[in-house]
C-alpha positions in Angstrom: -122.8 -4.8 62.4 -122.3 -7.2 65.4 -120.1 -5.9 68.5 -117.8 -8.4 67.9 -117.4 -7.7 64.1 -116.8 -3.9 65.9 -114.8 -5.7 68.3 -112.4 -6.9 65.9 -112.0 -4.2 63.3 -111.0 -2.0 66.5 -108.4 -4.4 67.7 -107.2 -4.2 64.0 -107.3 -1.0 64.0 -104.9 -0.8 66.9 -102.7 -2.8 64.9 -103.4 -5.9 67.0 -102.2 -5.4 70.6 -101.3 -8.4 73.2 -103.7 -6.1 75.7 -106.4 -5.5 74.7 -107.7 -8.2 73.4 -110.8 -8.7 71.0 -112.5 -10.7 74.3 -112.1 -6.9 76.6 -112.8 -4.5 73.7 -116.0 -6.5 73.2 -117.1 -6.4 76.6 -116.6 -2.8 76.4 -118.5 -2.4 73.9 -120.8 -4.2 75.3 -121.4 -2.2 78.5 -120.9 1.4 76.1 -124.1 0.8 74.3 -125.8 2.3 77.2 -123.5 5.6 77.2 -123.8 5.8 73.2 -127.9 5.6 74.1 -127.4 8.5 76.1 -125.3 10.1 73.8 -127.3 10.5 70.5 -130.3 9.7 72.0 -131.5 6.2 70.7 -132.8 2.8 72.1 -130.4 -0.2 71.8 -130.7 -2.8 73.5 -128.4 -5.7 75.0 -129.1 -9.5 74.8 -127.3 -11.0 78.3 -127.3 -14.4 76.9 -125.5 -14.0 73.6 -124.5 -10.5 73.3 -126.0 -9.5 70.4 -127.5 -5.7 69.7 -130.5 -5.0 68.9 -131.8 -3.5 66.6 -128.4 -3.9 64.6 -125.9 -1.1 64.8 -125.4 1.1 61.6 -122.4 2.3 60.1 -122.8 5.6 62.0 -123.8 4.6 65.3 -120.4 1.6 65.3 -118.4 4.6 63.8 -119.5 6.6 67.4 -119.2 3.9 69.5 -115.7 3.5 68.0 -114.3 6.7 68.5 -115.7 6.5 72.1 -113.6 3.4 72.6 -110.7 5.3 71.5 -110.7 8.1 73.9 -111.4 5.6 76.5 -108.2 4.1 75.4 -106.2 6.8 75.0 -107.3 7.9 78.4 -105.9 4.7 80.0 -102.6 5.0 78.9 -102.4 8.3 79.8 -103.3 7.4 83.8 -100.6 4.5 83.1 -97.9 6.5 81.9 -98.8 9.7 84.1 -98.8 7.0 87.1 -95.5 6.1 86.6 -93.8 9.0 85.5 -92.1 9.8 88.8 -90.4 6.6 88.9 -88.1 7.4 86.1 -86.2 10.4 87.0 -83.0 9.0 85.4 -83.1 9.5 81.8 -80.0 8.5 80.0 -76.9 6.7 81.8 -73.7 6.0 80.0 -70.4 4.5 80.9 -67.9 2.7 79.1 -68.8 4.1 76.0 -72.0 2.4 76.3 -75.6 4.5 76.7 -79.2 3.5 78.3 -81.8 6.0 77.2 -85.2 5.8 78.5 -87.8 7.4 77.6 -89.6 10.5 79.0 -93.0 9.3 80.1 -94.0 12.8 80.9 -93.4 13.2 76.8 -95.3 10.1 76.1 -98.0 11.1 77.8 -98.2 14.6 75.6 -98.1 12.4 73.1 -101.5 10.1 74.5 -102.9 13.2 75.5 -102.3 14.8 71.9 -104.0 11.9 70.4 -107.1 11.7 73.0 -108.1 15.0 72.1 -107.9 14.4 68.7 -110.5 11.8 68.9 -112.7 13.4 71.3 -113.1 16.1 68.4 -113.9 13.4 66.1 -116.3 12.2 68.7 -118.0 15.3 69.0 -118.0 16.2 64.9 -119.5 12.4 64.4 -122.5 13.2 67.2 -123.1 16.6 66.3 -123.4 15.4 62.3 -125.4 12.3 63.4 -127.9 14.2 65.9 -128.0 17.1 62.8 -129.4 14.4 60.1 -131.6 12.0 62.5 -133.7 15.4 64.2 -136.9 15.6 64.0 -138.9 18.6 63.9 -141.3 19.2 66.7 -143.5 21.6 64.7 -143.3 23.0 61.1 -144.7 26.3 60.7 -145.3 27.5 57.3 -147.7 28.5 55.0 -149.9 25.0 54.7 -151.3 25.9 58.2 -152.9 29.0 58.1 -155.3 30.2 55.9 -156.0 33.8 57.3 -154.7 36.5 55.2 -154.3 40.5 56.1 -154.2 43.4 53.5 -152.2 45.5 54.7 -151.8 49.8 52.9 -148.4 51.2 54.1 -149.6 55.4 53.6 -146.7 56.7 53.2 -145.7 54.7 49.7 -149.3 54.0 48.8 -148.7 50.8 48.5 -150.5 47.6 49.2 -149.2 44.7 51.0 -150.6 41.1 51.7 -149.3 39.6 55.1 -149.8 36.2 56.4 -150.8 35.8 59.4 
């Protein structure tokens, strides 16, 4: 999968916002391939001209690299809402019969926050569950390496047992 394929399934995911873009999630993306390197522990690479990925991302690694976009994203709106919370101290105004609510940014932000941490648990379950099936083992011991066996009498039971050592 291309980062702009990624790019634009994300956007569509977000049910198409005016900000951001498809052009700003891909550049992201772009500049996150070196954090999802770092973060299950493999060797893409960037093209500067075009942009392209290499070698091409699987469906695990964009899965990964999505979720990571959406705790950066859920992150920014809560430092945007949070920002601006003490500018709205008035929250609901009437007169005349007629109301203005506004809404409670410090409850929006629960809200943002809510969701963040929701992701960043899916973040952690995908890497956990990717790292789990891509490990390799450093050394396999076993039986198939040794060839050295002891015969062992325990005295007490008179019996006879073969260890492998």
């Amino acid at each position: 999968m291309t980062l702009l394929e990624l790019s634009t399934q994300t956007s569509q995911d977000l049910e198409n916002p005016d900000y951001p873009t498809v052009g700003v999630i891909n550049y992201w993306y772009r500049h996150a391939v070196f954090s999802l390197n770092n973060l299950i522990n493999t060797g893409y690479t960037i093209n500067p001209t075009d942009g392209s990925i290499s070698p091409e991302l699987g469906d695990q690694e964009s899965a990964i690299l999505k979720k990571m976009y959406f705790v950066y994203y859920y992150d920014t709106k809560i430092r945007a809402n949070l920002g601006a919370a003490s500018v709205d101290s008035v929250l609901e105004v009437a007169e005349n019969g007629a109301v203005v609510r506004m809404t409670n940014k410090n409850e929006i932000s629960k809200s943002y926050i809510q969701m963040k941490k929701h992701e960043q648990e899916e973040l952690n379950n995908l890497v956990t569950f990717y790292r789990g099936n891509n490990a390799v083992p450093q050394a396999v011991a076993g039986t198939d390496d040794i060839d050295t066996w002891y015969d062992g009498i325990n005295s007490n039971t008179n019996t006879r047992t073969i260890y492998l050592l």
